[in-house]
Every structure is written in C-alpha cells, then in structure tokens.
Z-matrix of the N, CA and C atoms (Angstrom, degrees):
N
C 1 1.458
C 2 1.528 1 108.20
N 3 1.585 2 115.83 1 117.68
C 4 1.198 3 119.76 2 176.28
C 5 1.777 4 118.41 3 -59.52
N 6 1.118 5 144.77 4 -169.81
C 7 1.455 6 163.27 5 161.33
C 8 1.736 7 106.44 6 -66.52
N 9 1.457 8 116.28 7 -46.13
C 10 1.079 9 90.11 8 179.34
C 11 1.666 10 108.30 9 -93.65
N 12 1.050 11 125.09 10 6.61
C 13 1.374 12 126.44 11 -161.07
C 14 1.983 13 99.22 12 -96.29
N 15 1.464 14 116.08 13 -32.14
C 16 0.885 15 142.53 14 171.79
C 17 1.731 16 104.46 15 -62.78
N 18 1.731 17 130.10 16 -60.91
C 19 1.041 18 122.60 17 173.35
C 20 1.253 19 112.07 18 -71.34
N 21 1.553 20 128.35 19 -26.55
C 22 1.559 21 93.94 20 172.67
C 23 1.505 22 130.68 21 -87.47
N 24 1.741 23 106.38 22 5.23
C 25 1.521 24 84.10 23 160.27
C 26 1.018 25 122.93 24 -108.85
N 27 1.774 26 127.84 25 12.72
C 28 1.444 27 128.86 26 128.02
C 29 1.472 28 119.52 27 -33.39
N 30 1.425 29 118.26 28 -59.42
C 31 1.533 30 120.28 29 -165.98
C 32 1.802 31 93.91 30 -66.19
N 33 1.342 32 120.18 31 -39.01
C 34 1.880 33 114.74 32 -164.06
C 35 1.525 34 82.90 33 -82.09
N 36 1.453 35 151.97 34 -23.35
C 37 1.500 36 123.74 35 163.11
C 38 1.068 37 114.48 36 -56.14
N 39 1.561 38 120.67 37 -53.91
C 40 1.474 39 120.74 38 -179.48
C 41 1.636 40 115.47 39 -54.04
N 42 1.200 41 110.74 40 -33.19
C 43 1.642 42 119.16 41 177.85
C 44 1.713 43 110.12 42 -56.02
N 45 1.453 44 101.55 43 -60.92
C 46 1.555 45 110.98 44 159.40
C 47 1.400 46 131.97 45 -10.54
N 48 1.392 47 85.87 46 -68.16
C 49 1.366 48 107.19 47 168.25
C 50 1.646 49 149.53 48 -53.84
N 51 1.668 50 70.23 49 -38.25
C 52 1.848 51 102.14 50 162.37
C 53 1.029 52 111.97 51 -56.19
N 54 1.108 53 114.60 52 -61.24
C 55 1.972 54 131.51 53 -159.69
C 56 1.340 55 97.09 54 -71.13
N 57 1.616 56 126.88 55 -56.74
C 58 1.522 57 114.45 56 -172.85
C 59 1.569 58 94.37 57 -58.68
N 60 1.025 59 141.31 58 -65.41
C 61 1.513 60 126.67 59 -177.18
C 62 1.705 61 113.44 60 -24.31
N 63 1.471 62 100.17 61 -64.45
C 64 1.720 63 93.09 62 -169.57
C 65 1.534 64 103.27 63 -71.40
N 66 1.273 65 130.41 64 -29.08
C 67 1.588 66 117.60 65 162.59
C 68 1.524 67 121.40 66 -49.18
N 69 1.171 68 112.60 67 -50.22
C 70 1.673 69 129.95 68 146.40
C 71 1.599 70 136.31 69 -3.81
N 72 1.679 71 98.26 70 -82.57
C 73 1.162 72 106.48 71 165.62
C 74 1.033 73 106.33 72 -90.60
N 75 1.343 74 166.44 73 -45.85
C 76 1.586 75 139.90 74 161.91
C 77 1.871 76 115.46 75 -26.56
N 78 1.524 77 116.62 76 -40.60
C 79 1.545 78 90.63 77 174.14
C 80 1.209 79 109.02 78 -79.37
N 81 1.690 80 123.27 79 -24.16
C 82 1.613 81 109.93 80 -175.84
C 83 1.336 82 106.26 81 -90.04
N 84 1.226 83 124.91 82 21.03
C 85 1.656 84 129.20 83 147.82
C 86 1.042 85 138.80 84 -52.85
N 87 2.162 86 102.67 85 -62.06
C 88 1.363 87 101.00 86 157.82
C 89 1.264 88 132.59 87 -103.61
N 90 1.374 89 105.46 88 33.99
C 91 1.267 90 105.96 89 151.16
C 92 1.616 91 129.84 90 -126.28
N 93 1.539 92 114.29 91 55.23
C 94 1.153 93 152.16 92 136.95
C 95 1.403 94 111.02 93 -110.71
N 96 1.307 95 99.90 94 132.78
C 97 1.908 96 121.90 95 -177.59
C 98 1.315 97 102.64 96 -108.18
N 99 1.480 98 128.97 97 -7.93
C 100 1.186 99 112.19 98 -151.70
C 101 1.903 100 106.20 99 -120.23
N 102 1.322 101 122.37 100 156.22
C 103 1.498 102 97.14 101 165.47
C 104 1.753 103 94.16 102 -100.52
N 105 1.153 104 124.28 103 167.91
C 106 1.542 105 121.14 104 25.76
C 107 1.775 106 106.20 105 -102.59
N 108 1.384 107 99.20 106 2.08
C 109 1.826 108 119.55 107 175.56
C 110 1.544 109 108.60 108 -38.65
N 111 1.390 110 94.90 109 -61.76
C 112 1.837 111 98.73 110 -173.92
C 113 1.367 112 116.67 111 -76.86
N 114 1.414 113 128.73 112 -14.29
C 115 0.862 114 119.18 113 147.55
C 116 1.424 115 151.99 114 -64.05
N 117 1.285 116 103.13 115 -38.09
C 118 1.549 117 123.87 116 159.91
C 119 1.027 118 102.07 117 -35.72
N 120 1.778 119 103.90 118 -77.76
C 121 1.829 120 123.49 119 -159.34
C 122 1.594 121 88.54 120 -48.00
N 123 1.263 122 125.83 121 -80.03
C 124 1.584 123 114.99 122 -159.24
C 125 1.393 124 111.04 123 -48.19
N 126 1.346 125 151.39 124 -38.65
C 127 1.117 126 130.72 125 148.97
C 128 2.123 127 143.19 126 -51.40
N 129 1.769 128 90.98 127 -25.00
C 130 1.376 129 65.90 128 147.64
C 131 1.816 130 130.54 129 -108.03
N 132 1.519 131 101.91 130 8.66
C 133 1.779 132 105.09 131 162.62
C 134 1.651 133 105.38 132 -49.87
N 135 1.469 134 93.61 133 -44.63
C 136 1.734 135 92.39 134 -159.77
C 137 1.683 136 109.43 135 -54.09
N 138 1.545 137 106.69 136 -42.37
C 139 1.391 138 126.51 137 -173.71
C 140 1.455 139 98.49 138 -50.24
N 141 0.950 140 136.01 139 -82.79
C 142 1.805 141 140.54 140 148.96
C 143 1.312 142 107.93 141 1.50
N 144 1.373 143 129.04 142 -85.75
C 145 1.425 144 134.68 143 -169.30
C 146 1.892 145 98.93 144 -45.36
N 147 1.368 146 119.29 145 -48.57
C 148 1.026 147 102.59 146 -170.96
C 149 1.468 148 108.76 147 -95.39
N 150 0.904 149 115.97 148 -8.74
C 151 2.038 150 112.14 149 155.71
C 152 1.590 151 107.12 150 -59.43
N 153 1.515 152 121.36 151 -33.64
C 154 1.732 153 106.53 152 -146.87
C 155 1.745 154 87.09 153 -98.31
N 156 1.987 155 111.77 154 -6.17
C 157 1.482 156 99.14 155 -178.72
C 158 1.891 157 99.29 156 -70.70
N 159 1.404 158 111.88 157 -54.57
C 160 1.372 159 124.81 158 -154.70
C 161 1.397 160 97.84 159 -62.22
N 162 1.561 161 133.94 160 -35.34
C 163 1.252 162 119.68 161 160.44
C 164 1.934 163 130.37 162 -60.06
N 165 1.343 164 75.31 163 -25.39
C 166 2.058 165 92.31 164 170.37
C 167 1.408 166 95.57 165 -55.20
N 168 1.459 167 105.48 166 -74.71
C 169 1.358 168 109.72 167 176.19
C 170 1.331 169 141.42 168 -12.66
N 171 1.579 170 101.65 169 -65.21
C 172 1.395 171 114.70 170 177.38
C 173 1.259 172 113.59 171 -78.33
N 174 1.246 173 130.33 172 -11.50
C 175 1.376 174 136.02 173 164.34
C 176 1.645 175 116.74 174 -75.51
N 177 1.008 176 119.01 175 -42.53
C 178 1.376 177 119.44 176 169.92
C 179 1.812 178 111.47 177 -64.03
N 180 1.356 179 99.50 178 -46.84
C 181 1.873 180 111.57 179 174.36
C 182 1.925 181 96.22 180 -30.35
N 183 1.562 182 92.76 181 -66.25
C 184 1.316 183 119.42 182 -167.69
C 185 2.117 184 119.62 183 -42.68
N 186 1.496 185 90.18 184 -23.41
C 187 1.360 186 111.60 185 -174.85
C 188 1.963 187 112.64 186 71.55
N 189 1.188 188 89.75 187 29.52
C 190 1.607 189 112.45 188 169.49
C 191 1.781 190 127.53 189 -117.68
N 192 1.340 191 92.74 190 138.24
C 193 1.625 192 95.58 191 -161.36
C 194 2.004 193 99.90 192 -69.71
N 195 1.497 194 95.25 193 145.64
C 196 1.711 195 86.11 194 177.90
C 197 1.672 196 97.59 195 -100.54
N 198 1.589 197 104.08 196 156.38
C 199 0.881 198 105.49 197 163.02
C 200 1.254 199 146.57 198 -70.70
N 201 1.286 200 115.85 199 162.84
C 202 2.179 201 110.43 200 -171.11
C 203 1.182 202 113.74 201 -103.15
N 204 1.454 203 111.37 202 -8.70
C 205 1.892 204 104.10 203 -160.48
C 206 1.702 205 81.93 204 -157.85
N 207 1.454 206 72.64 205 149.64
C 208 1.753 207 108.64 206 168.28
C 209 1.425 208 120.77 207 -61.86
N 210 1.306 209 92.96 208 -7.52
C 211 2.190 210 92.84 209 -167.38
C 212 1.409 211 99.80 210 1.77
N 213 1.510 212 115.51 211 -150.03
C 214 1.384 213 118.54 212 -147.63
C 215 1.804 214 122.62 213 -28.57
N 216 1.371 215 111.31 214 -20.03
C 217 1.271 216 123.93 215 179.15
C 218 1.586 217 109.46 216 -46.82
N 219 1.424 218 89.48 217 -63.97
C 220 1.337 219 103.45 218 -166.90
C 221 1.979 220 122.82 219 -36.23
N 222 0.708 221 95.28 220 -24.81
C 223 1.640 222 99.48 221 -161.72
C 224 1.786 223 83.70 222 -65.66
N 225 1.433 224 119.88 223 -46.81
C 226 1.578 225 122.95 224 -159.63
C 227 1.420 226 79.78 225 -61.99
N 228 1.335 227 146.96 226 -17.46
C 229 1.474 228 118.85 227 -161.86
C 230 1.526 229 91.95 228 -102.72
N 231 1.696 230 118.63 229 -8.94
C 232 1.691 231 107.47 230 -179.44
C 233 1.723 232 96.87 231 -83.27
N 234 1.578 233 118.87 232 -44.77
C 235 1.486 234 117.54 233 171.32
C 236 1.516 235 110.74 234 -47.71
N 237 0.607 236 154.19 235 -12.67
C 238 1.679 237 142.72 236 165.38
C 239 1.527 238 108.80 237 -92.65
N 240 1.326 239 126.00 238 -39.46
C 241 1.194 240 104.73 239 167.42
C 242 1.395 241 126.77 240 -96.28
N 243 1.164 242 112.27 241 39.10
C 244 1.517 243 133.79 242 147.44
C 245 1.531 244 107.26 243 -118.67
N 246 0.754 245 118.51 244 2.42
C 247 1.787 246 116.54 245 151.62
C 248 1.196 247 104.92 246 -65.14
N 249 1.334 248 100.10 247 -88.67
C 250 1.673 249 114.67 248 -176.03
C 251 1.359 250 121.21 249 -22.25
N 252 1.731 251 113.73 250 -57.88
C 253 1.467 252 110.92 251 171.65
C 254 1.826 253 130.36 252 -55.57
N 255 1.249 254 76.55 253 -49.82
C 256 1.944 255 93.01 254 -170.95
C 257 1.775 256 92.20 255 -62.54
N 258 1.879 257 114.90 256 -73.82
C 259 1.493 258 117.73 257 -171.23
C 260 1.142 259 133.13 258 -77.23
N 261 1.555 260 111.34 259 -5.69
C 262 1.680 261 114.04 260 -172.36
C 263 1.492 262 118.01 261 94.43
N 264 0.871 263 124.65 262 -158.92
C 265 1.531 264 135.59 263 -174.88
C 266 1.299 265 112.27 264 -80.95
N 267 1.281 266 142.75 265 -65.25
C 268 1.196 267 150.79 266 179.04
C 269 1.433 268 112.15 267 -59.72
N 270 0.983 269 157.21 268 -61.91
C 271 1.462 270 142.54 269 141.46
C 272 1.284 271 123.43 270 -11.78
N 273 1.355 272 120.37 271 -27.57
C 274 1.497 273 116.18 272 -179.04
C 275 1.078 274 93.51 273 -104.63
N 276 1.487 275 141.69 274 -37.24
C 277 1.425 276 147.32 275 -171.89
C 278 1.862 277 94.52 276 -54.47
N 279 1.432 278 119.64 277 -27.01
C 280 1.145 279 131.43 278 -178.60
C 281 1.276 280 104.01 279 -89.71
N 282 1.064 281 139.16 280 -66.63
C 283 1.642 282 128.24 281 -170.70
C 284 1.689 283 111.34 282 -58.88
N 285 1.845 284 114.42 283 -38.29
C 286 1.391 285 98.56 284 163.82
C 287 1.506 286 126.73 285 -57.55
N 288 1.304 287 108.03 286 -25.43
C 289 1.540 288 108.82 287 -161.14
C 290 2.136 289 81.25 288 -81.16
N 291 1.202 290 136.12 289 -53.47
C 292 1.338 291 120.78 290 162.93
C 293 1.003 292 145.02 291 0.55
N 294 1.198 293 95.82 292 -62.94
C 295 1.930 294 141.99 293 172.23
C 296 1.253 295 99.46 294 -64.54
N 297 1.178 296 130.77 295 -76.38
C 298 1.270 297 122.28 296 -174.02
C 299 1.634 298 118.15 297 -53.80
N 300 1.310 299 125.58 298 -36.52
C 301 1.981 300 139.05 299 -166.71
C 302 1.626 301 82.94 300 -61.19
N 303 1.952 302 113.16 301 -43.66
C 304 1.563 303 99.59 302 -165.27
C 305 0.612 304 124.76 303 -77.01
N 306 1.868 305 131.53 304 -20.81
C 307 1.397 306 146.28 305 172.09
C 308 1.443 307 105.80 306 -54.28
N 309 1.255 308 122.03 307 -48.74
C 310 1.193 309 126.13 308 163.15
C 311 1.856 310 133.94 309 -48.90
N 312 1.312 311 111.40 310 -34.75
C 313 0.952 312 125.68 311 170.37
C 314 2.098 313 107.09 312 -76.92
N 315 0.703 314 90.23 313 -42.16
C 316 1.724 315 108.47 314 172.30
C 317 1.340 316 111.12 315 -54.16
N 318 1.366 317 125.87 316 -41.27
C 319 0.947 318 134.44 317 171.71
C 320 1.647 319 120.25 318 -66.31
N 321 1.226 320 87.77 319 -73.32
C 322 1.786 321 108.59 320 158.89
C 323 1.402 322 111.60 321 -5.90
N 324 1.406 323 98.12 322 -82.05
C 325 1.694 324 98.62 323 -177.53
C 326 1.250 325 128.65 324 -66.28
N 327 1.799 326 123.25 325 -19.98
C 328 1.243 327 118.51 326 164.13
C 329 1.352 328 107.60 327 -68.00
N 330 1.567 329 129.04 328 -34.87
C 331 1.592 330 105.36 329 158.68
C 332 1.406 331 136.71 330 -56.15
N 333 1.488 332 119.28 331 -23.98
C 334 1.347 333 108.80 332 166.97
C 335 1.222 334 110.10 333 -107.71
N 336 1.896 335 124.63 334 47.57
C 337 1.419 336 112.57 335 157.57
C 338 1.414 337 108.65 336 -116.95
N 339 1.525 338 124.41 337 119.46
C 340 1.324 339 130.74 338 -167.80
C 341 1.895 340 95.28 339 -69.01
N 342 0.521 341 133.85 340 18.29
C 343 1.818 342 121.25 341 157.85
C 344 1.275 343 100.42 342 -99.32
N 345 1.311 344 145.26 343 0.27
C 346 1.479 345 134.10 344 -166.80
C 347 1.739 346 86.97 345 -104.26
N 348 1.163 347 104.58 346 123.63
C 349 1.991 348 116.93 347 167.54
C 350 1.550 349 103.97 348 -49.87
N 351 1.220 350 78.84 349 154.77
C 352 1.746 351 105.77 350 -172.80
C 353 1.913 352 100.64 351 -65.77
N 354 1.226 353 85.01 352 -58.13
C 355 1.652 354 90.11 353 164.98
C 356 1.293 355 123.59 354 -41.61
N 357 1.368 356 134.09 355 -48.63
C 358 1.114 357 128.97 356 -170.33
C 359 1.276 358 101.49 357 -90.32
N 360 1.639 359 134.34 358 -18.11
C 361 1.023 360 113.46 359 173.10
C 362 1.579 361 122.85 360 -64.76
N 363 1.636 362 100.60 361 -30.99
C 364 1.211 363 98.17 362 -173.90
C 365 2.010 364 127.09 363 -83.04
N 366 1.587 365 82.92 364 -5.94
C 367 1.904 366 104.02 365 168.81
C 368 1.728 367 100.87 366 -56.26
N 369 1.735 368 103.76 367 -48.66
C 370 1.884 369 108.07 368 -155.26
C 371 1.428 370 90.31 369 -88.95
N 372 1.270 371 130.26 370 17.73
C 373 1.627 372 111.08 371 -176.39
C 374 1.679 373 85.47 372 -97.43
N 375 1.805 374 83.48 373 -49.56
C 376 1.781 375 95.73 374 -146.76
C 377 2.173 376 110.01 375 -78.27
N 378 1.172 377 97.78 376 -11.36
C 379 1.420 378 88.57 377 -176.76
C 380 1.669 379 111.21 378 -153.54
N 381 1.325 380 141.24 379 9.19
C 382 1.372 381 167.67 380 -133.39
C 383 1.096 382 99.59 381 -151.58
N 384 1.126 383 126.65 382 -75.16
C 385 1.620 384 114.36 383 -166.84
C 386 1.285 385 104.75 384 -88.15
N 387 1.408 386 142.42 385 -47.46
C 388 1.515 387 130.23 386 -149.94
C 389 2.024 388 104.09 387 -66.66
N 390 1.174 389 112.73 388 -1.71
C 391 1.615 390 106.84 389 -159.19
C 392 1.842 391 86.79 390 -90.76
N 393 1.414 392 106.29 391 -27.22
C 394 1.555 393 88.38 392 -165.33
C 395 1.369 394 108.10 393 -95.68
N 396 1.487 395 133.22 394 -5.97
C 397 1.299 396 137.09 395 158.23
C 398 1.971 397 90.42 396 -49.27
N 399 0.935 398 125.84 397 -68.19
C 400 1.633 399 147.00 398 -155.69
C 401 1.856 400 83.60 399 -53.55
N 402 1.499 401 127.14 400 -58.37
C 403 1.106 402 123.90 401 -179.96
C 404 1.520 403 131.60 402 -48.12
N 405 1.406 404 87.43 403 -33.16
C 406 1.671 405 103.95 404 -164.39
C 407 1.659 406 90.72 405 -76.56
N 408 1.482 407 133.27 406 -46.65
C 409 1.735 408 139.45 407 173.01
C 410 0.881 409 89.23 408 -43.34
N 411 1.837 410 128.52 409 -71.81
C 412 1.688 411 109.28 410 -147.57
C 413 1.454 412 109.54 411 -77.12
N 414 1.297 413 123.17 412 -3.89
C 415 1.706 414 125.78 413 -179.09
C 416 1.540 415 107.96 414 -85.08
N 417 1.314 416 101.30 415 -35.23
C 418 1.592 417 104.89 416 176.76
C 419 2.141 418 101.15 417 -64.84
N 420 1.069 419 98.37 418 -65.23
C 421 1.804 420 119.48 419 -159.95
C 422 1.653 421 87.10 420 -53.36
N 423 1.430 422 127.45 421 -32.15
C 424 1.817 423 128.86 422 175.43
C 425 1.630 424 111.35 423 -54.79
N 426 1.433 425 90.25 424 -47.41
C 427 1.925 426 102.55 425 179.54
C 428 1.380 427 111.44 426 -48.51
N 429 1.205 428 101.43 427 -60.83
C 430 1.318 429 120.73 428 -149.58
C 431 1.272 430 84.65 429 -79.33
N 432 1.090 431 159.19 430 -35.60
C 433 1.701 432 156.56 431 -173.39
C 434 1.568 433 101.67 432 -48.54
C-alpha cells in the first residue's frame, strides 16, 4: 500500500464518521420537539454534511472512491436513538456530545499519522476539526438548559 493509498483510507474512516454523525443527528432530530434543541442539532448536522462533502472531495482529488455508508459507525447512530427513547433528552444530549469528543480524537490521530498529506492535514486543522470543539459547547450549554 502506497502513501497515498494509505491516506485515503484514513480520509474514508474519517468520512465514516461523518455520515454516522449526519445519520445521528437526523434521528436525534426528530426526536427533539422542542427549539432551541432542534435547532442547534440541525446546524450541527449541517456542519457534518459539509465536513463529509470536503472529505468526498479530497478523496476523489486523491483518485480514491469515497465512501457511502457509515458501516460500523452506524450502530453509534442506532445507540443514540435509543437514548432518546428509553432516557429522554439529556442522555442523548450526552451521547451526541460523546460523538462529537471522538470525532475529535479521530481527527487527532490523523494529525499525528505521517501518511496523512500535508494538505489534508491542513483541511482537519483549518476547517474539520474546529466545528466540533464548537459542538461539544453547544451540547454541553443544551444540557444544562
């Protein structure tokens, strides 16, 4: 496996990741009734949707197919909406805010893995990672509401 063949299936994990997020907050969408909840959540889906394009992106750049589905992801997006039902709002307000600390950590290490391009490192510094620090505040400041 070449260097770039190596970063793009770093970048299609991170993509993964993306998608179980926006699968994610779309079920813990409708299951918040209330604003300013659904509002939040749909703004940070959006943040996601347009993280998992720019990784599309760089995967195609890359001459690598991006991925379509969350595979293993997915289940974390069925665990939250069995939060919501079984615990209510705040329990899931907790497993998203989860979700998001790991995205972060996810990130993390594709910055300290030297097969990931300079370029892409500087995509997850400059516009990839800082939105879900921003998520993890408004998930906390939701709780506490």
């Amino acid at each position: 496996m070449n260097a770039t063949d190596e970063c793009a299936e770093i970048c299609n994990s991170l993509l993964r990741g993306e998608l179980s997020a926006i699968e994610t907050y779309t079920q813990a969408i409708e299951k918040f009734s209330s604003e300013p909840e659904r509002a939040a959540l749909q703004s940070i889906r959006t943040d996601h949707v347009n993280s998992a394009a720019r990784l599309c992106d760089h995967l195609v750049d890359m001459g690598a197919t991006p991925a379509t589905n969350s595979g293993a992801w997915g289940s974390f997006a069925k665990a939250v909406e069995g939060a919501a039902k079984l615990l209510g709002e705040s329990p899931a307000l907790a497993v998203l805010e989860e979700g998001e600390e790991h995205g972060i950590n996810e990130y993390d290490e594709a910055l300290r893995n030297p097969e990931v391009m300079d370029e892409i490192k500087t995509v997850i510094r400059r516009d990839l990672q800082p939105p879900l620090t921003k998520h993890v505040s408004a998930l906390e400041s939701l709780r506490a509401s």
